[in-house]
N, C-alpha and C positions, 0 to 999 in steps of 0.2 A: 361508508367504510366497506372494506373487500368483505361479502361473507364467504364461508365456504361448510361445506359437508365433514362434519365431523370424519370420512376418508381422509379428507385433505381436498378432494374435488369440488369444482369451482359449483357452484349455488345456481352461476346463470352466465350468460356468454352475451356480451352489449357489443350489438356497435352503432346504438346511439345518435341516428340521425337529429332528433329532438326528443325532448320529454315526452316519451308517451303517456298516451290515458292508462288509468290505476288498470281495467280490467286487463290488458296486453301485457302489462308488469306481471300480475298477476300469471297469467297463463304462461310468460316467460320464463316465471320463476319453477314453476310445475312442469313443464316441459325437461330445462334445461337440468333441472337439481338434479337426473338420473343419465345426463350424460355423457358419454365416452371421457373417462381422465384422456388430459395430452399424453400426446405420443411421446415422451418423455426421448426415446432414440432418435426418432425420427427429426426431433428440435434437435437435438444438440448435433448430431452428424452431417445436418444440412451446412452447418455451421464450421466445417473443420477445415482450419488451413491448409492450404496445397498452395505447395511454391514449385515452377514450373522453370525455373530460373537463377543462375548465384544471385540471389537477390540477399543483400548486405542488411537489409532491412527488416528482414523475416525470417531470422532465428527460431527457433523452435525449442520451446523448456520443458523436460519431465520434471515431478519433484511433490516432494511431498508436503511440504509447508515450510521445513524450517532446512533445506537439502534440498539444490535442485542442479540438473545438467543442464546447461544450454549448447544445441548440437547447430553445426552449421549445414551446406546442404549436401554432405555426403554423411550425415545422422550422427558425426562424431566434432570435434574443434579442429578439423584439419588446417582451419585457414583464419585463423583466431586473428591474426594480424589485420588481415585483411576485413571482416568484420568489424573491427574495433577501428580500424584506421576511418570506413567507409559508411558505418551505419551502426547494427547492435554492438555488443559485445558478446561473446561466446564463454563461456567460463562454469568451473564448479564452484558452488559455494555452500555454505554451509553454517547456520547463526550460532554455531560453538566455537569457529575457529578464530579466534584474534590474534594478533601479535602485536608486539611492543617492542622499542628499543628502551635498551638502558637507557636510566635516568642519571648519568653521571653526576650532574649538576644537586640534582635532591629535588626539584622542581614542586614545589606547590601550589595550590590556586593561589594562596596568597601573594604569591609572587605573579601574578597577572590582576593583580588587584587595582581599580578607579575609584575614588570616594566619590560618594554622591550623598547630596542632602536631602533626609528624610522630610514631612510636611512635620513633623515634631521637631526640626531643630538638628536631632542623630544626624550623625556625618558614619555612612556605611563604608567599606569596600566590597566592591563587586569585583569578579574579574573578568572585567570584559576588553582587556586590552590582550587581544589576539599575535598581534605581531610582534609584541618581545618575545625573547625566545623562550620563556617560560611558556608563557602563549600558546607560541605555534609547537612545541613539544606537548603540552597538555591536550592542544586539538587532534594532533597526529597520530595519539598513544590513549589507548590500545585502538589498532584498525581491525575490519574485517582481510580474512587471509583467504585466497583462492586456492584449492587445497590440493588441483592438480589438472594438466591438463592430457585428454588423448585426441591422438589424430592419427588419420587413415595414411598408410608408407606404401606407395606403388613403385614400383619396381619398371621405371620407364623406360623401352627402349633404348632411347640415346643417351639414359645415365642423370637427366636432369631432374630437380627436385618436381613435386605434383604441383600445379597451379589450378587456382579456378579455370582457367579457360582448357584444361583437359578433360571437364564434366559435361559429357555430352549427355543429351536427353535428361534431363533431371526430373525426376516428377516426385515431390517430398510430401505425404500428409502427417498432420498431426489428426490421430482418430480421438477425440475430447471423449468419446466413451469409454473409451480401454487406457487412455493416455499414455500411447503407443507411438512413437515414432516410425515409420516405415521412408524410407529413403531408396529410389530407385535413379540408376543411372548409368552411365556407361564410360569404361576407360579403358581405350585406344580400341574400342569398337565392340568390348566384351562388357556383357552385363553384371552390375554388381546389385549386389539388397541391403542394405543394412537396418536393422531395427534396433530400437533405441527403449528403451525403458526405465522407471526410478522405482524400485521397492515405496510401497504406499507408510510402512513404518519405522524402515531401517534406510539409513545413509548409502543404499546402494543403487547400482546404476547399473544393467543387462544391456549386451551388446551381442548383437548374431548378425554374422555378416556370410552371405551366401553368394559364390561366385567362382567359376572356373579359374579365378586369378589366382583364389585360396587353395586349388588344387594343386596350380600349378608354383606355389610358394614365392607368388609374387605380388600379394599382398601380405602387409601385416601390420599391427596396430604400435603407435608407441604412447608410451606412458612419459609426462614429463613434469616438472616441479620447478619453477620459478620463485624468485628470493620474496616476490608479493607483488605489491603493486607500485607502479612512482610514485611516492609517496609526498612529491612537489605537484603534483597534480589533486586538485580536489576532488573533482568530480568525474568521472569517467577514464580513471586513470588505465595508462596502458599497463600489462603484464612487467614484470622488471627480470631481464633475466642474466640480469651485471651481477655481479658481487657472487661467483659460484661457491665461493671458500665461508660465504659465511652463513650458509645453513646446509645441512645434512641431509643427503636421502642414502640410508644405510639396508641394503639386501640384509635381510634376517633371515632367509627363507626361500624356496623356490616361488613361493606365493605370496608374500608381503614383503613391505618398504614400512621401515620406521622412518620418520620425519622429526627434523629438531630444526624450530626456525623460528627466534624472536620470542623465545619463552615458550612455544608452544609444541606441545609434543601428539604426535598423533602419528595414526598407521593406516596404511592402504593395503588391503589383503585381495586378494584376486584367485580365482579359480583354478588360473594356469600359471604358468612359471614365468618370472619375469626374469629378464634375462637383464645385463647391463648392458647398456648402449651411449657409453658417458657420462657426463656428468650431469647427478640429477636425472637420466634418461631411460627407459629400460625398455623394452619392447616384448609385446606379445605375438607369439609365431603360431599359425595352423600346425598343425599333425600331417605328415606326408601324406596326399593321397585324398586329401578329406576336404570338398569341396566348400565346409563352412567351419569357418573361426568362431566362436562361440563364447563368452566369458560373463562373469560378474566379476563387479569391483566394487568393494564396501571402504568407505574410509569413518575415521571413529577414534577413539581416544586408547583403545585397545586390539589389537589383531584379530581380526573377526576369526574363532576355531572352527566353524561349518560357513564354508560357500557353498550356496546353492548356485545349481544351476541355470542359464537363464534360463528357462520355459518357465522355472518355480515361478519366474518374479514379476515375467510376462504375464501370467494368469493372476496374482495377489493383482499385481495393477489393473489388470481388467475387470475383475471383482472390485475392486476397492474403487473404480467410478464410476462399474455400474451402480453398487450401491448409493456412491456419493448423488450422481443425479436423479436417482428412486427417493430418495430419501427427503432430500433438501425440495425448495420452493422452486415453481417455473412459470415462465409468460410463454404464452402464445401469439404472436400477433398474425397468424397464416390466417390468409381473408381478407385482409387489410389490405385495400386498395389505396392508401397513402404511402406517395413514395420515399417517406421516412423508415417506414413498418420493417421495415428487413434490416436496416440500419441496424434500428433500436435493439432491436432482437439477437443479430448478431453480436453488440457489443456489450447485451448482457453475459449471452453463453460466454463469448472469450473473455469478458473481464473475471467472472465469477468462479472459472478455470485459472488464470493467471493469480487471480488471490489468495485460489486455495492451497497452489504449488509454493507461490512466494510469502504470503505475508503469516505465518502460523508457526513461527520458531521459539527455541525457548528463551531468546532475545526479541523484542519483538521487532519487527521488519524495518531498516532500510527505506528512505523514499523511493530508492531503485529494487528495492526488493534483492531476490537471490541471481540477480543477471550481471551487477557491475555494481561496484563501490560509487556511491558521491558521501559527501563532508565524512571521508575517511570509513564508509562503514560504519559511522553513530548512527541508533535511534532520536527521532527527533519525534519528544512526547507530544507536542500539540499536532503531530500527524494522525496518532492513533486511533485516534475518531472516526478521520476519514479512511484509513487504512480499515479498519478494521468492525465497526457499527454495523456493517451490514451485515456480515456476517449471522449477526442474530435477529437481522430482517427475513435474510433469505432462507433459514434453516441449520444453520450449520454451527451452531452457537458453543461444539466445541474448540473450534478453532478462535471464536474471542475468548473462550475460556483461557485457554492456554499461553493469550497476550498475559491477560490480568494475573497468570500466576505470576507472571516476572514482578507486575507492580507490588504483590502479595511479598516475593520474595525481598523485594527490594524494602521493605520499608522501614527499616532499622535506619539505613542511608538515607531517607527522605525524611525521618525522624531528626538526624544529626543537619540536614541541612536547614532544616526550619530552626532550629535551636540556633545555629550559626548566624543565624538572620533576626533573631529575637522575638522568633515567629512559634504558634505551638502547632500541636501535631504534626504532620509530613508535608513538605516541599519538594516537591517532582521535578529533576532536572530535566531541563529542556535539549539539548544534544546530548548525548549518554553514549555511552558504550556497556560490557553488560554489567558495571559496576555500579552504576548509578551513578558516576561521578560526572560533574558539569564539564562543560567545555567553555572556555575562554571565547568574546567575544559580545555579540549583543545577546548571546542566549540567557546567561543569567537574568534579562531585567523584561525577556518574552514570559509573559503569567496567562495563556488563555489553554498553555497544558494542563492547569490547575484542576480544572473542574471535572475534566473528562472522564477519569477512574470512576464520578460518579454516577454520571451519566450511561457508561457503558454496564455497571453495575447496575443499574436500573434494568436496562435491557435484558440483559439475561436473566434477573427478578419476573419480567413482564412475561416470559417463556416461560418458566420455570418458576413459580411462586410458592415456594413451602418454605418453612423454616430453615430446612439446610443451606438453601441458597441464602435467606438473611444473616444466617451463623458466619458462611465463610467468608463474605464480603461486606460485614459489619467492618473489621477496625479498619479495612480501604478506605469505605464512604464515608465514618466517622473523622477518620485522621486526615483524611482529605479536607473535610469539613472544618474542622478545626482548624485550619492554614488558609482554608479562604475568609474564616472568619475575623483573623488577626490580620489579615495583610489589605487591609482597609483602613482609614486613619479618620477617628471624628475630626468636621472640620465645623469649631466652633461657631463660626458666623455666618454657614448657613444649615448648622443644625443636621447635616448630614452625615453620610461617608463618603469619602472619597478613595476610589482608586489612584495610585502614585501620584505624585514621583517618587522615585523613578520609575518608568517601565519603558517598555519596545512595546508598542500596539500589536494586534494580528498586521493590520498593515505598517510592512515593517520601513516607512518613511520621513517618521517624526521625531523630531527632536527628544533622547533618551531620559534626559537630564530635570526635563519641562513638564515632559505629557503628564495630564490629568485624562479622569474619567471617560475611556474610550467606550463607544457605546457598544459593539457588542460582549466586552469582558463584563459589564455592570450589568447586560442583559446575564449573560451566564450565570454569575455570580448568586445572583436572585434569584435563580430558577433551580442551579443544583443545591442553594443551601434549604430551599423549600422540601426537596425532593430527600435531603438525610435528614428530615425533619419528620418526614414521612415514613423513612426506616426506623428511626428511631417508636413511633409509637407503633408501628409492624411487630416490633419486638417487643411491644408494653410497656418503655420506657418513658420518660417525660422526655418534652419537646427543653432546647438547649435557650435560656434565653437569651444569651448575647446570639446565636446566631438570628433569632426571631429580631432580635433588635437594629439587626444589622439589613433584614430584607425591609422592615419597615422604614427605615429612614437609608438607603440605599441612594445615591445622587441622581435623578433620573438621565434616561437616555437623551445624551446634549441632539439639540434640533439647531437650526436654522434656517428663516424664510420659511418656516412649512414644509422643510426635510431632515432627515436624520445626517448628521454628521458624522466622522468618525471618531472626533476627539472633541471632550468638553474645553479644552487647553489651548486648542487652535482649530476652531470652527471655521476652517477654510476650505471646506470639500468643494461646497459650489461655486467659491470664487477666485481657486487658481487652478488650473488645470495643472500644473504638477502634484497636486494633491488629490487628481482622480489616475493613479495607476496604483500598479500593485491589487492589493484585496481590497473588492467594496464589502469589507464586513460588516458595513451598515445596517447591509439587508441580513443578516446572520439572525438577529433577534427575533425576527418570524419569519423563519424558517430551519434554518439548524434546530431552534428554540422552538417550542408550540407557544401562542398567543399568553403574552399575560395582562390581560386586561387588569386594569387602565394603564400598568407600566409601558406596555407596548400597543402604541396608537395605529389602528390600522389604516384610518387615510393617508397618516403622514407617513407612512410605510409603502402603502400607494405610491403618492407623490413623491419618494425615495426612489421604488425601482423605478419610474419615469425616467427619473433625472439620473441615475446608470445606464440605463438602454440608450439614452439621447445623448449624453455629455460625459459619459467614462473613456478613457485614453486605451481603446485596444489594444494601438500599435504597440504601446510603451509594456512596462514587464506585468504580465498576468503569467494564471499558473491555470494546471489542469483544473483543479478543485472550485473555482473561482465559477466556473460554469454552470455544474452543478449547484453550488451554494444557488445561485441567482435564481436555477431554476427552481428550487425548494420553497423560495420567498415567493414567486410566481404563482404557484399549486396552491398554497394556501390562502396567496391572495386571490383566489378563483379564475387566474388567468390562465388557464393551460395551454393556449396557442402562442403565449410567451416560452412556456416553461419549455414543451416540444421547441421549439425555435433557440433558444439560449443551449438545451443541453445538449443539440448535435448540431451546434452549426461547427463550419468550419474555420475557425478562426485561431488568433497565436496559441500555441503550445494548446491547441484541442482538435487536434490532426489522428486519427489513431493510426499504426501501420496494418500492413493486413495480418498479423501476427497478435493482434490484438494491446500493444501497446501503445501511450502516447509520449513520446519525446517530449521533453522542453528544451527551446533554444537559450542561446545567452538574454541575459538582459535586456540587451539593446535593445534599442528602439526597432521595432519592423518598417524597412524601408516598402510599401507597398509597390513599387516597380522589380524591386529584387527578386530576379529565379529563383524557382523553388529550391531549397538546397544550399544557397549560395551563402547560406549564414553559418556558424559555428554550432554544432549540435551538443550544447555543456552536460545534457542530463538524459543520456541515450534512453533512456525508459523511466516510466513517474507513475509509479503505483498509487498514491494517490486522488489519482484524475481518476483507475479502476475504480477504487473502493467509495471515493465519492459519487459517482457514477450510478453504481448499485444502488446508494442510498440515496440519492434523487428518485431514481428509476422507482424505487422499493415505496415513497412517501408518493408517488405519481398514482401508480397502479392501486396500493392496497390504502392510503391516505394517513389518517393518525385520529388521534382520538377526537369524537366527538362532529366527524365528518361526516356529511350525510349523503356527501354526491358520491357515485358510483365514478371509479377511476377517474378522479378529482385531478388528475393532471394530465389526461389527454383530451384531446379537443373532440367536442359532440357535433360533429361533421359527417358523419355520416359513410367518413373515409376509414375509421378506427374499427375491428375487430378483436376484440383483447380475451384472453382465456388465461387464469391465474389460481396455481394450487399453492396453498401451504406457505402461501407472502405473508407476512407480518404488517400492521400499523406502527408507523413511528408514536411517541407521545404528544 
């Protein structure tokens, strides 16, 4: 396990050719406990995007967790079409802003409702029928709303609008220390600057743009608002800028826009005067004579009464990451003669940046994060593990704090939906918006969200272990508890419990109607009801005994041949190959999981990831996280030259761009002769392939309890140099 110096400074600096003799350990550790902390600047600045290029693929996002910009390469969304048509998407967003159409109809779940047969006989409805129009009204309603967009207005010569191909010399950094945009370039042979900024606590965004153009009042910025997104598009939907008549952008003011659009009301307030410039449109102009355009623009539920200026918000943002990277955990891998080492490193620092911008709202995050809507802008609960766990690896635990208050706030709705289901305590819906309410579809009968609230409530227990942390995230763990404890069914004749029918597995390929006991929801199961078990006498309380009754006779993890399956229902993993794509959440149980002996058998967990590494369907639909999982099962099965190999290779949807993002493509099958590019890109960015990432990286470097190798998931080659402050042990 990582030690370190009550500083936070690493204990000792390995790179590990072989076990050395105790005396060299010895002297190593006397040596190094007094050594230089990382350059903490010097990491992360090595690491800062520079796009040199309209490169479509490397957008650049300020943003503070739950609010963020994405600027194209003239540091504003001048070419937002173009982006979204070609590679990212460009866009503001914001986890307060949703909208809704009317519900003419009355629309309820009930009305997307399928009966299925419980193992007791009960005939339930669920609603997982998506495509009535109950349905797809339910899925659609409430979306995430993009809450406005600006772009740079050149005043061209010949009169023609600005295109990419008028950006001469581009040279764009993201500085990860200051989380500053700087943007340099030149139009029609004259140099332009623009910098880009997000206030580190307020919904606002700083723009200075410096350039003889602005002198001579032939640049100027415009402000503009679209009715949302297409909302016939699922994932990655374009801007919608049809329907002008049927939302509002009302001038109140030389300096705010009130907005009414789909129920939701909100304001944009800016420094300078916005002017109209049509519909929905308004534009910001320089001062005669003054060769830089300068502004802030807050958007928020109220007209913001003090704009600051930018410089305020440029220096709050530079303060607010130097802190953030002083503060929180760091690797080193400089020295590291393996030509992985810069990889690794780098796609800590950008993922770790991209987390902290995107997934920290008071809704919690999006698979896409705050860059582009997929499944309308819901929260999808069984992501937020991998979204969001790390967080309290790497330091920064209050940004999972601030997921868990939504679960906190929510749980009145996750009270009535376990009641609806005849289940007690709280039921966590699986696609949500910020209501808690489900979404039609196979989400109702997906249950591996269940557990997570307590698992991540552990976490920040394990940081933080006093009493107030067991107070406020007692009735989560509990009520959580209580819904995994009911939603098991004794099954007379073989003395156990059984997970469903009905359910959707993590891998989401198996008959709804049928599946039993998937092996890693029954691993989970056992593990978080152990752990509110453990809360429970934290706070002097008795242990609960139907949950006790329920981890003792629990179904074991279905095997076959001497491997883990994924379903006790249809123990077909190793003998059809359409039943090895999707997620091998086989390996999930040790790994996600820490070991529980004798529940979870470590040869046949062995002999599990063999038979993934050798005989899993690449081509066919994997995800970013899928990577990382593997590699977690790797580390702790002692193989780190697996784990290193699985978590940066380059394979479907685990491509990162240089923006620090990883794409998912469609579905489909990958044709391995297909150019690169030549597929449909469904999910422009997958935040969690970041956040699973971290927590690979995080159980690699610092391990989990009870570890006794030093950086237990990099390879003792001799190639590895690793230096690590203030990283956390997983459990």
């Amino acid at each position: 396990m990582l030690k370190t110096c009550e500083s936070g400074k690493p204990a000792f600096i390995v790179p590990h050719p072989m076990k050395p003799p105790f005396w060299l350990v010895a002297l190593a550790l006397v040596s190094t406990a007094f050594a230089a902390p990382i350059d903490r600047e010097a990491l992360v600045r090595r690491h800062n995007p520079v796009v040199r290029s309209v490169d479509y693929d490397s957008p650049l996002t300020v943003g503070n967790g739950g609010f963020a910009f994405t600027a194209d390469i003239t540091g504003l969304q001048t070419f937002a079409y173009d982006y979204h048509r070609n590679g990212v998407p460009t866009e503001t967003q914001a986890r307060w802003a949703w909208v809704s159409d009317e519900n003419v109809a009355g629309y309820t779940l009930a009305d997307a409702n399928k009966d299925f047969t419980l193992p007791d006989g009960r005939v339930l409805g669920f609603p997982t029928r998506s495509s009535v129009p109950a349905g797809d009204w339910l899925r659609k309603n409430p979306r995430a709303h993009p809450v406005g967009q600006l772009q740079l207005v050149w005043d061209k010569p010949d009169g023609s609008p600005l295109t990419p191909a008028d950006i001469e010399e581009p040279e764009q950094t993201l500085d990860l220390w200051t989380g500053i945009i700087t943007s340099k370039f030149k139009l029609g042979g004259v140099p332009v600057m623009v910098t880009t900024a997000c206030d580190p606590t307020k919904d606002m965004v700083a723009v200075n743009i410096q350039s003889e153009l602005v002198a001579q009042g032939k640049v100027r910025v415009r402000l503009a608002f679209p009715r949302g997104h297409d909302v016939n598009t699922k994932n990655t939907p374009a801007l919608d800028w049809d329907q002008a008549e049927s939302h509002q952008s009302k001038a109140e003011g030389k300096g705010w826009v009130e907005r009414n659009v789909g129920g939701l009301r909100y304001f944009v307030t800016c420094e300078r005067n916005l002017e109209s410039n049509g519909a929905h449109r308004f534009v910001i102009k320089p001062e005669a004579g003054q060769e830089t355009l300068s502004f802030t623009m807050h958007f928020g539920a109220e007209p913001k009464k003090y704009a600051p200026a930018a410089g305020e918000i440029l220096k709050a943002s530079a303060d607010h990451w130097e802190k953030f990277w002083h503060e929180t955990a760091a690797v080193d891998f400089s020295g590291s003669t393996n030509p992985l080492a810069q990889k690794f490193e780098q796609r800590i620092v950008l993922s770790r940046y991209l987390t902290a911008v995107q997934c920290a709202g008071d809704v919690p995050p999006q698979e896409s994060g705050l860059t582009c809507n997929t499944w309308y802008g819901k929260h999808h609960t069984e992501m937020v593990w991998w979204h969001t766990a790390q967080f309290a690896l790497w330091g920064h635990d209050a940004a999972l704090a601030r997921n868990l208050e939504w679960f906190i706030r929510q749980l009145p709705a996750a009270r009535a939906l376990a009641a609806s289901r005849g289940l007690q305590g709280a039921r966590w819906a699986k696609m949500t918006g910020p209501e808690m309410r489900e979404s039609p579809g196979g989400n109702p009968l997906i249950i591996w969200n269940q557990p997570h609230p307590i698992y991540l409530a552990e976490l920040l227990y394990r940081n933080t272990p006093t009493a107030e942390t067991l107070a406020h995230y007692r009735d989560l763990v509990f009520e959580t508890a209580d819904c995994l404890a009911t939603m098991v069914h004794w099954n007379e004749a073989t003395q156990r419990y059984d997970l469903g029918p009905p359910l959707w597995i993590a891998q989401e390929i198996y008959d709804q109607a049928t599946s039993r006991n998937p092996s890693f929801e029954l691993a989970y199961w056992r593990w978080t009801l152990g752990l509110a078990q453990q809360w429970r006498e934290r706070l002097g309380l008795p242990r609960v005994e139907k949950w006790d009754h329920v981890i003792a006779h629990l179904a074991p993890i279905p095997e076959k041949d001497g491997k883990y399956v994924a379903l006790g229902s249809h123990p077909d993993t190793w003998d059809n190959i359409d039943s090895r794509h999707d997620h091998p959440t086989m390996l999930a149980p040790l790994g996600l999981l820490p070991p529980q002996a004798p529940y979870t058998d470590r040869p046949t967990m062995e002999r599990t990831l063999d038979a993934v590494l050798a005989h899993w369907d690449w081509a066919a639909k994997i995800w970013g996280w899928d990577y990382p999982m593997i590699a977690m099962t790797a580390a702790r099965l002692g193989r780190p030259e697996v784990a290193v190999e699985i978590l940066l290779r380059d394979g479907p949807n685990n491509v990162y761009l240089p923006n620090g993002h990883a794409p998912v493509r469609s579905d489909e099958r990958v044709d391995p002769n297909a150019p690169s590019g030549a597929r449909k890109r469904e999910i422009a960015v997958y935040l969690p392939a970041n956040g699973s990432f971290l927590a690979a990286a995080a159980l690699m470097i610092a391990g989990w309890d009870g570890n006794e190798v030093e950086f237990p998931g990099i390879p003792q080659d001799g190639t590895w140099q690793v230096r690590a402050e203030g990283l956390k042990p997983l459990p």
